[in-house]
Each structure stands twice: as structure tokens, then as C-alpha cells.
C-alpha positions as CSV (number, residue, x, y, z in Angstrom):
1,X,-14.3,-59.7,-40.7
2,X,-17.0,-62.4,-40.0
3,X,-19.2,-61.1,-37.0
4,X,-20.1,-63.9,-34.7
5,X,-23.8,-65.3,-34.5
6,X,-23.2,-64.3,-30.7
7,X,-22.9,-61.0,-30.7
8,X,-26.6,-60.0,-30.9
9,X,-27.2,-62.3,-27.8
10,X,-23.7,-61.0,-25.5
11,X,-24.9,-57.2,-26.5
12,X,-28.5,-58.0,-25.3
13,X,-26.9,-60.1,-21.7
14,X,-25.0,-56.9,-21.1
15,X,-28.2,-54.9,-21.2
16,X,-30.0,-57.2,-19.2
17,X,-27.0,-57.0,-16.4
18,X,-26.8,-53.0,-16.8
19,X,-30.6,-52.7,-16.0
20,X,-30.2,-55.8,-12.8
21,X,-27.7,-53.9,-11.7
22,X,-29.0,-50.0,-11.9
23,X,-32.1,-51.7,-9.9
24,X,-29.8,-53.1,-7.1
25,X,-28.4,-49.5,-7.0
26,X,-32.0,-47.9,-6.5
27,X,-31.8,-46.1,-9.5
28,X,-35.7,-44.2,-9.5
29,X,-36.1,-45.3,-13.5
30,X,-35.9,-49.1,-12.9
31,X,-36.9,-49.8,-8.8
32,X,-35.8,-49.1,-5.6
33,X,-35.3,-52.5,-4.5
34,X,-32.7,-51.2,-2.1
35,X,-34.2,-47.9,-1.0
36,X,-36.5,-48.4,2.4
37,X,-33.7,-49.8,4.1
38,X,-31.6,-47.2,3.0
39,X,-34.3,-44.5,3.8
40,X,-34.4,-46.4,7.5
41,X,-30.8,-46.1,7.8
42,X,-30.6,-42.4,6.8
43,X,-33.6,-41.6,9.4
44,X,-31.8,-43.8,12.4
45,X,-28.9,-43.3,12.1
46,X,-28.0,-40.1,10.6
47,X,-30.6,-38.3,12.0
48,X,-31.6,-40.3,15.4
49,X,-34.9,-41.0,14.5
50,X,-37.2,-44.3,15.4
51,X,-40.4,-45.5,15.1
52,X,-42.8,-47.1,17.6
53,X,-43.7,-50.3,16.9
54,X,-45.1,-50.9,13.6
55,X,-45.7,-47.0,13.6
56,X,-45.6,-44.9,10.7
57,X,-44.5,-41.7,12.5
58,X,-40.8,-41.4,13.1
59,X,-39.9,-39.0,16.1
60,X,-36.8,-37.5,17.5
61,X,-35.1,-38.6,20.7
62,X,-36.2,-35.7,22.1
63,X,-40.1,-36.7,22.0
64,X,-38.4,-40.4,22.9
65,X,-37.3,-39.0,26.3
66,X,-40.2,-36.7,26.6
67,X,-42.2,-39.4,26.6
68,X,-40.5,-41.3,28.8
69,X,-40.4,-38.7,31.4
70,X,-43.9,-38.4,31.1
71,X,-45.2,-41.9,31.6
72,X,-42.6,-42.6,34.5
73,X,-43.9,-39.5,36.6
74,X,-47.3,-41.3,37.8
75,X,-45.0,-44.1,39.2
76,X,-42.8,-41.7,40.7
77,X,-45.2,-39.9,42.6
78,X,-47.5,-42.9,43.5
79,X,-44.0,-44.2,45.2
80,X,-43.0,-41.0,46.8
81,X,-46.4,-41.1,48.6
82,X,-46.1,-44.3,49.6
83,X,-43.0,-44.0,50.7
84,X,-43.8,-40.8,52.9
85,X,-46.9,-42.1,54.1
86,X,-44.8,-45.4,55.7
87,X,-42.4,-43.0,57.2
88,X,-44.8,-41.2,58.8
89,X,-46.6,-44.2,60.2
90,X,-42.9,-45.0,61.4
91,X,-42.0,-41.9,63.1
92,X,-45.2,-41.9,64.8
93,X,-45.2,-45.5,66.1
94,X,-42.1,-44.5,67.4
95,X,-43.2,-41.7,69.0
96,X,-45.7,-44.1,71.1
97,X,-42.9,-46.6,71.8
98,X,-40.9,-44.1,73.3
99,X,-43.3,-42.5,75.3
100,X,-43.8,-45.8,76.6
101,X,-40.8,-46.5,77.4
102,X,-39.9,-43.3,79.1
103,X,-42.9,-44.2,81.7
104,X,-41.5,-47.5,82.4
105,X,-37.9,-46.4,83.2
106,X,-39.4,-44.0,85.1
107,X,-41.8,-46.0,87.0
108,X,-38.7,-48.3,87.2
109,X,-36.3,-46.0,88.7
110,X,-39.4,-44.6,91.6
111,X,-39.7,-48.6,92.5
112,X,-36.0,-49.7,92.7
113,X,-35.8,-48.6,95.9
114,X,-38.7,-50.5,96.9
115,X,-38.7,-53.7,95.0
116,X,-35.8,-56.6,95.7
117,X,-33.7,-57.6,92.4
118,X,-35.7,-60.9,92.8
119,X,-39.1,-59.4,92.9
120,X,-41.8,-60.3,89.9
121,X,-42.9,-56.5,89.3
122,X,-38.9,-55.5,88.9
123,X,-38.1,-58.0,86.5
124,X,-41.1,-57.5,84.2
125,X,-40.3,-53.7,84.6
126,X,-37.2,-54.5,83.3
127,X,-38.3,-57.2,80.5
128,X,-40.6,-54.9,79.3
129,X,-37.5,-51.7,79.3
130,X,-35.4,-54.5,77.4
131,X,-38.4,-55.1,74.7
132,X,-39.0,-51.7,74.1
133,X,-35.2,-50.8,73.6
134,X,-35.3,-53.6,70.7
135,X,-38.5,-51.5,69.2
136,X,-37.8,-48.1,69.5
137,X,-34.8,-45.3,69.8
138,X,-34.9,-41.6,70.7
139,X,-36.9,-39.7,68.0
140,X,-34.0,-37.4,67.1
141,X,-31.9,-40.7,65.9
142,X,-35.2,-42.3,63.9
143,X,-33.4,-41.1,61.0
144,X,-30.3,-43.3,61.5
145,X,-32.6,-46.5,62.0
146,X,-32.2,-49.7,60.1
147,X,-35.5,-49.8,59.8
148,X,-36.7,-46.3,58.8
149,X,-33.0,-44.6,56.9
150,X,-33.4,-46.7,53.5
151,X,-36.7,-45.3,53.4
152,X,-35.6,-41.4,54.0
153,X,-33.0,-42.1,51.5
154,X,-35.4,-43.4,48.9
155,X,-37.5,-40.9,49.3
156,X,-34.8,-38.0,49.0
157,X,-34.2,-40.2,45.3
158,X,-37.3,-39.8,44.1
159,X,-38.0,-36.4,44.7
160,X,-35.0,-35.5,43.2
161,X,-36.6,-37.9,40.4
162,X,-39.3,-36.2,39.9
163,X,-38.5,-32.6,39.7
164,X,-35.2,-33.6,37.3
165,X,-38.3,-35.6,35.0
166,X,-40.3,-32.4,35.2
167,X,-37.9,-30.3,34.0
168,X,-36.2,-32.6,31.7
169,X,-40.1,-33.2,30.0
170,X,-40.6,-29.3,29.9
171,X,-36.7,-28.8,28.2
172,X,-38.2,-31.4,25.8
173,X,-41.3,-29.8,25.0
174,X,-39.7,-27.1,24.5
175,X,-37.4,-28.1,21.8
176,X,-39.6,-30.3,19.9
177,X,-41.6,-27.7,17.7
178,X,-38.3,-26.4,16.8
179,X,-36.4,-30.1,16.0
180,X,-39.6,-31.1,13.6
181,X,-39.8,-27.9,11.9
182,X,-36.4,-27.7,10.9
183,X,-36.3,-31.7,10.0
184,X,-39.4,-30.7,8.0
185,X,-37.5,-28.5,6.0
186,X,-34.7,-31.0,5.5
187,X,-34.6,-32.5,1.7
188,X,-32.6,-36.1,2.9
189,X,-35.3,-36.4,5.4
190,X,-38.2,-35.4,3.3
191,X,-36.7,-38.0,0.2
192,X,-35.8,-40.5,2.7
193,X,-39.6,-40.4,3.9
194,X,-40.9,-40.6,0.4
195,X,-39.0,-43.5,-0.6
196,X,-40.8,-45.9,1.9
197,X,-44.2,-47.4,1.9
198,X,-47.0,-46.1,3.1
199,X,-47.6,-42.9,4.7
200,X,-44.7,-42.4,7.2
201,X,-44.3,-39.1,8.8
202,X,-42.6,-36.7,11.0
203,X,-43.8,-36.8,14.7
204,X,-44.9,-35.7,17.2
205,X,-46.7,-38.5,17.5
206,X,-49.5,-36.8,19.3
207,X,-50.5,-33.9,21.5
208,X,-48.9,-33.6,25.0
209,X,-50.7,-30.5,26.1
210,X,-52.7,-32.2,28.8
211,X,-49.2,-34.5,29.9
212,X,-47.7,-30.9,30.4
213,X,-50.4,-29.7,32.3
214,X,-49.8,-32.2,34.9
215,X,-46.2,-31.5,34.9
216,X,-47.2,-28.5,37.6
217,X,-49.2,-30.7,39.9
218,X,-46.9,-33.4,40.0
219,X,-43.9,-30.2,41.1
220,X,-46.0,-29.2,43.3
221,X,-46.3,-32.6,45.1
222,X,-42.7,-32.6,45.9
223,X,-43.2,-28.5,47.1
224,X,-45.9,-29.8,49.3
225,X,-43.7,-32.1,52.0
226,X,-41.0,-31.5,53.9
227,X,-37.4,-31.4,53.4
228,X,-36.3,-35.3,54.4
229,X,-33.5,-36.0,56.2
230,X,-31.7,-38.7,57.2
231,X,-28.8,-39.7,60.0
232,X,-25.3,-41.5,58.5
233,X,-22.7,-42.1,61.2
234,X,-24.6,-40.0,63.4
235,X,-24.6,-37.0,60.5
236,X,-27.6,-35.3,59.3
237,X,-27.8,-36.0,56.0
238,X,-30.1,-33.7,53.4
239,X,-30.4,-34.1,49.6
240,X,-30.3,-31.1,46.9
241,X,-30.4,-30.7,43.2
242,X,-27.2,-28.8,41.5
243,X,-28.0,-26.4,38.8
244,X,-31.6,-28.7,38.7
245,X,-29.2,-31.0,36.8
246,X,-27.6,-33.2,39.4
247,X,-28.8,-34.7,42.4
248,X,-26.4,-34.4,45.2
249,X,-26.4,-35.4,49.2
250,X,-24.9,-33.2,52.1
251,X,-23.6,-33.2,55.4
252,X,-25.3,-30.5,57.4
253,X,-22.9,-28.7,59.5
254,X,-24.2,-26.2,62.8
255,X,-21.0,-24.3,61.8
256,X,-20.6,-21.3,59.4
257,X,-18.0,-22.9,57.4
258,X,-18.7,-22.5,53.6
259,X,-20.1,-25.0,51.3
260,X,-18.2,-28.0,50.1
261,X,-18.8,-30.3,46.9
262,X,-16.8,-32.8,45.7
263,X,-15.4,-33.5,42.6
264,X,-17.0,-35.6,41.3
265,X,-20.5,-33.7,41.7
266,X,-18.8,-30.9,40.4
267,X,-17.6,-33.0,37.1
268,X,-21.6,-34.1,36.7
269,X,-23.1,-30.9,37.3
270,X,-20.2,-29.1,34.9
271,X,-18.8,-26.9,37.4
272,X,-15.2,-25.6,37.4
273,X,-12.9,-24.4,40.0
274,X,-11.7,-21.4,39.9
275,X,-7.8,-22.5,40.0
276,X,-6.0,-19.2,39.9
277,X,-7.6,-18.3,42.7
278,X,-5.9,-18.7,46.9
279,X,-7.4,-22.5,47.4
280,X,-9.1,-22.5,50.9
281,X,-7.9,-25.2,53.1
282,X,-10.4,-27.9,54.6
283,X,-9.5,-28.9,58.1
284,X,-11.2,-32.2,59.9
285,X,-11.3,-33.2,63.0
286,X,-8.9,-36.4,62.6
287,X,-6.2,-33.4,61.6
288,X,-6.8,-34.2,58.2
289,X,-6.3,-31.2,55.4
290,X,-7.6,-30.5,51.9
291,X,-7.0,-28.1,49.7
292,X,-10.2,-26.6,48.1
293,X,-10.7,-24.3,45.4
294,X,-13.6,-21.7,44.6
295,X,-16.4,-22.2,42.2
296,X,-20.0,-20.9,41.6
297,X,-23.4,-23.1,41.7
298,X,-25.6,-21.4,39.0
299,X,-28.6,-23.1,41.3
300,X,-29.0,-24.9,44.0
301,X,-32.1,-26.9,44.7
302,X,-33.7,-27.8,48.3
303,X,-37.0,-28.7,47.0
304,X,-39.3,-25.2,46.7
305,X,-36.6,-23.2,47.8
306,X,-33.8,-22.2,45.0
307,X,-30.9,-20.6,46.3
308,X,-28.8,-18.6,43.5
309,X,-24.8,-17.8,42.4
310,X,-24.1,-19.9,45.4
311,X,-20.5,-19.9,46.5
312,X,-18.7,-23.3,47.0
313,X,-15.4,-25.0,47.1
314,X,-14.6,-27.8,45.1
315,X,-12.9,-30.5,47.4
316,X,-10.0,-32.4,45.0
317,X,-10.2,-35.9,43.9
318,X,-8.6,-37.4,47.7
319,X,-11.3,-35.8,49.2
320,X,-14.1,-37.7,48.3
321,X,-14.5,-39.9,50.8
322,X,-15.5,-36.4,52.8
323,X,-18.2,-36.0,50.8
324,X,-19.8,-32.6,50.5
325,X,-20.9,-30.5,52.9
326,X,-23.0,-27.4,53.4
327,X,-24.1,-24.3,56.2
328,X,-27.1,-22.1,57.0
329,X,-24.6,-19.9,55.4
330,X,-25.3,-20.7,52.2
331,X,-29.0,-20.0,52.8
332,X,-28.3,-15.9,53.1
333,X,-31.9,-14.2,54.1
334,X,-33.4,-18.0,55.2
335,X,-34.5,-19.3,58.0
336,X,-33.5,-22.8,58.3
337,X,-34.3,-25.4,61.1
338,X,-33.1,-28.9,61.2
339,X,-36.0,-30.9,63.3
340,X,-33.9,-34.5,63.3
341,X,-37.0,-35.8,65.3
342,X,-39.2,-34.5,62.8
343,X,-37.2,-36.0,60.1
344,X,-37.2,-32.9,57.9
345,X,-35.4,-29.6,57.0
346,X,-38.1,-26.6,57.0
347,X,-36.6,-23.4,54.9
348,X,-38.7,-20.5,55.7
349,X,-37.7,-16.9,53.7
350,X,-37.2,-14.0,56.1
351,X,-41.1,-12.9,55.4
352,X,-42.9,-16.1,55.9
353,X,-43.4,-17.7,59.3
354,X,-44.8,-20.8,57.9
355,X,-43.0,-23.3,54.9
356,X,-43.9,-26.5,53.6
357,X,-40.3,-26.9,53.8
């Protein structure tokens, strides 16, 4: 058989295209032309990790959200005061106008008799009645005022922002030696990090001692002020936090009757009716009825005060529009007094005369 002058040249092309392609694989003997991006890949999106910037330091999406909570707290807080300070300018400038008023219906209703409809002194009387209507409304309905509600329900919001981003940053810290010590220990992670350039790491990406330390002082903020509440079709209104999860709003009722949620809250905050047990009917006012259906609250939050195992019923899905709705029975061994003029809900335990709430 004649061999072909060829051969020596196809054998050495087929080399040549072996080797190309073991590089393109990332085999380790010939290159890894392939290999950061596939190290990048492994550490987003297998195991969640990213990278801050140009950063060399990967870190889990638990320090992601840790961090996040952290640096959003100042802004929280600097907006809750500011918030509470301009309600309190509100209700106090309200307080004047009122007062005011008052003395000029009552100066107004001694001089009647005296002055003619036409008279000068009745008509400003009068004029100055009108203007101060237009400017001011009995204290205990402040809280349903165009003017000042938004700002008691904003400042309900960002309470409830802040404690749910102080707990959610201490869950985090928590978790986070764990979650880098057991990635640490992980060979795919530890090959993936070799395989790129330069010196990229595991986080954390640095100490948040200090940042946790001021976790207690920004709590304590929201411990510090009242209770807001606020007025919705002449209801008093008060927000809570279920199982420090789950922010939620209720309708205070004077009543005994027991405390209502609705389902949807109970769907966020992962409660569960109790459907084997006798549902306990709702009855309104308009003759309306709803079947509820019992459940336990692990927690329930009214800033400082926690109240524990707290019996509810879960309203069904038709119900919402009632929206939930809660008692001084659910505060068992509390003192609790809604000041509506005040704009505020003070919770006092049996032993203490005196609350910030």
C-alpha cells in the first residue's frame, strides 16, 4: 500500500484540533480559557452569590440583605422623626385653633341676643367662626383630617419598617457565620474561587459589629413614642406587627368581641385556621354574617408591648373588605387607653402607671 505524503500533515491537524478543543473545554493541562465565567456562573447562580462592584469578595444574599437593612435604618428613623415631629406641631396648632374657636362661638352665642343680624361685630364674629371651621376640627377627629391622617398612616409604616429591618438585620447576622463556614468547606466553591483571577474570596465583606450595635438604639426609638393612631370612616385605626413578620392595621373596637384577621394577613404571616374546629360567626351592623375560624398569633406586636399565643379568628376570603379587627381583650393583664385627641394608644402592664406607649 502506498501511504500518502498527507498523512504526516492530517495526523499532526488532528492534534492541533484535539489540543484547540481540550482548551475550549478548560481542561487544567492546556488553559482555562473558559473557566472564570464558568466559576462566576457556579458562584451566582448555583450558590446565590455576587460581588460588589469590581469587588473581589463574593457574599451571600444573606449579608446582601443585611446590608441593606442596615444602611436603610438611618433614613427610616431620620423620617419617622420627622414625621412625628410635624404631627405634633399639627395636633398642637390645632389645639390653639380650637381653643380659639370655642371662645368665639361662645362670645357669639352671649352677644346674639344683643347684636342685630346686620350689625358689624356679629358678622365678623361669624366670619371669623366660618374661618376657623375651614382651619381646625375637634381634637378627637385630628386623626381623620386630610391634612394630618396620611401622616399618622406613614408614620404607623415606618415604625413597622423599622423594627421588621431590625429584626430582619439581627436574623441575618445571625446566620451569616454559619452560611460562610459551611460555603468555606464546600470543594465547588473553593475550585470555583481558585479558578479566577486574582484573590477573590468568601465575605463577609467586613465587620458589622458596630452596625449591630446600633440596631438597639434605633428599636428603642420606635419603644420611645406613642402608639399612633389614626381615624378611617370615623374608626380608630392602630397598626401591629404579626408574629414580627407582618405588618397589619386594625379596627379598634370598645367591645369585648375577640380578635379578627383577615385572610389575607393570615396567608402573609403563615397562619392557619383551625378548620375542624365550630367556626364562630361575625355579625355587623348592616346584618351582615361571616363565618370565622380559630387560629393562634405566635406574637403580636404593638410597638414595646408583645402580646403572646394570642387567640384570633380568621375572617374568609369575602370578608376582606371588613378588614381586621381587635379588643382590649386581647390585651389580658393590660391597661390600654385609646386617647383619639392625643393621637396615640398608651399600653400600660398591670404594674406600671406610666408607658411610653
Amino acid at each position: 500500500m502506498v501511504r500518502s505524503r498527507q498523512m504526516p500533515q492530517i495526523a499532526l491537524f488532528l492534534r492541533a484540533g484535539v489540543l484547540l478543543a481540550l482548551f475550549l473545554l478548560g481542561d487544567g493541562r492546556y488553559g482555562v480559557a473558559q473557566a472564570p465565567c464558568d466559576a462566576e456562573t457556579t458562584l451566582s447562580d448555583v450558590y446565590g452569590l455576587s460581588r460588589r462592584g469590581k469587588s473581589e469578595v463574593w457574599i451571600t444574599p444573606t449579608e446582601t440583605s443585611l446590608r441593606r437593612n442596615i444602611a436603610e435604618l438611618p433614613r427610616l428613623v431620620d423620617y419617622a422623626k420627622t414625621l412625628q415631629e410635624g404631627i405634633v406641631l399639627a395636633r398642637e396648632r390645632n389645639r390653639v385653633l380650637w381653643a380659639q374657636r370655642l371662645a368665639i362661638e361662645e362670645t357669639l352665642k352671649k352677644k346674639t341676643p344683643q347684636l342685630s343680624p346686620g350689625d358689624p361685630k356679629r358678622k365678623q364674629l361669624e366670619e371669623n367662626l366660618k374661618q376657623l371651621d375651614a382651619l381646625a376640627v375637634a381634637p378627637e377627629k385630628l386623626g381623620g383630617a386630610p391634612s394630618v391622617q396620611p401622616h399618622l398612616i406613614d408614620v404607623t409604616n415606618t415604625r413597622h419598617a423599622i423594627l421588621l429591618s431590625v429584626f430582619a438585620a439581627r436574623r441575618d447576622a445571625a446566620a451569616l457565620k454559619n452560611e460562610y463556614t459551611k460555603l468555606k468547606e464546600d470543594a465547588t466553591v473553593r475550585a470555583a474561587l481558585s479558578r479566577l483571577e486574582g484573590d477573590h474570596r468568601l465575605g463577609p465583606l467586613r465587620d458589622y459589629s458596630s452596625d449591630l450595635r446600633r440596631l438597639d438604639e434605633y428599636e428603642q426609638f420606635v419603644y420611645s413614642h406613642p402608639q399612633p393612631i389614626y381615624l378611617q370612616s370615623g374608626q380608630i385605626r392602630v397598626g401591629a406587627i404579626l408574629n414580627d413578620r407582618t405588618p397589619a392595621t386594625f379596627t379598634w373596637r370598645d367591645s369585648n368581641k375577640p380578635t379578627l384577621i383577615t385572610a389575607t394577613m393570615a396567608q402573609r404571616a403563615g397562619i392557619k385556621a383551625d378548620n375542624t374546629s365550630q367556626p364562630f360567626v361575625v355579625r355587623y351592623p348592616d346584618g351582615r354574617s361571616l363565618s370565622a375560624y380559630h387560629a393562634k398569633l405566635k406574637s403580636l406586636r404593638f410597638g414595646s408591648c408583645v402580646l403572646y399565643d394570642v387567640d384570633c379568628y380568621i375572617l374568609p376570603p369575602e370578608g376582606e373588605d371588613r378588614g381586621a379587627e381587635i379588643s382590649a381583650t386581647a390585651f389580658a393583664g393590660y391597661r390600654v387607653s385609646v386617647e383619639p385627641a392625643m393621637l396615640r394608644m398608651r399600653i400600660e402592664p398591670p404594674n406600671q402607671t406610666t408607658a411610653n406607649q
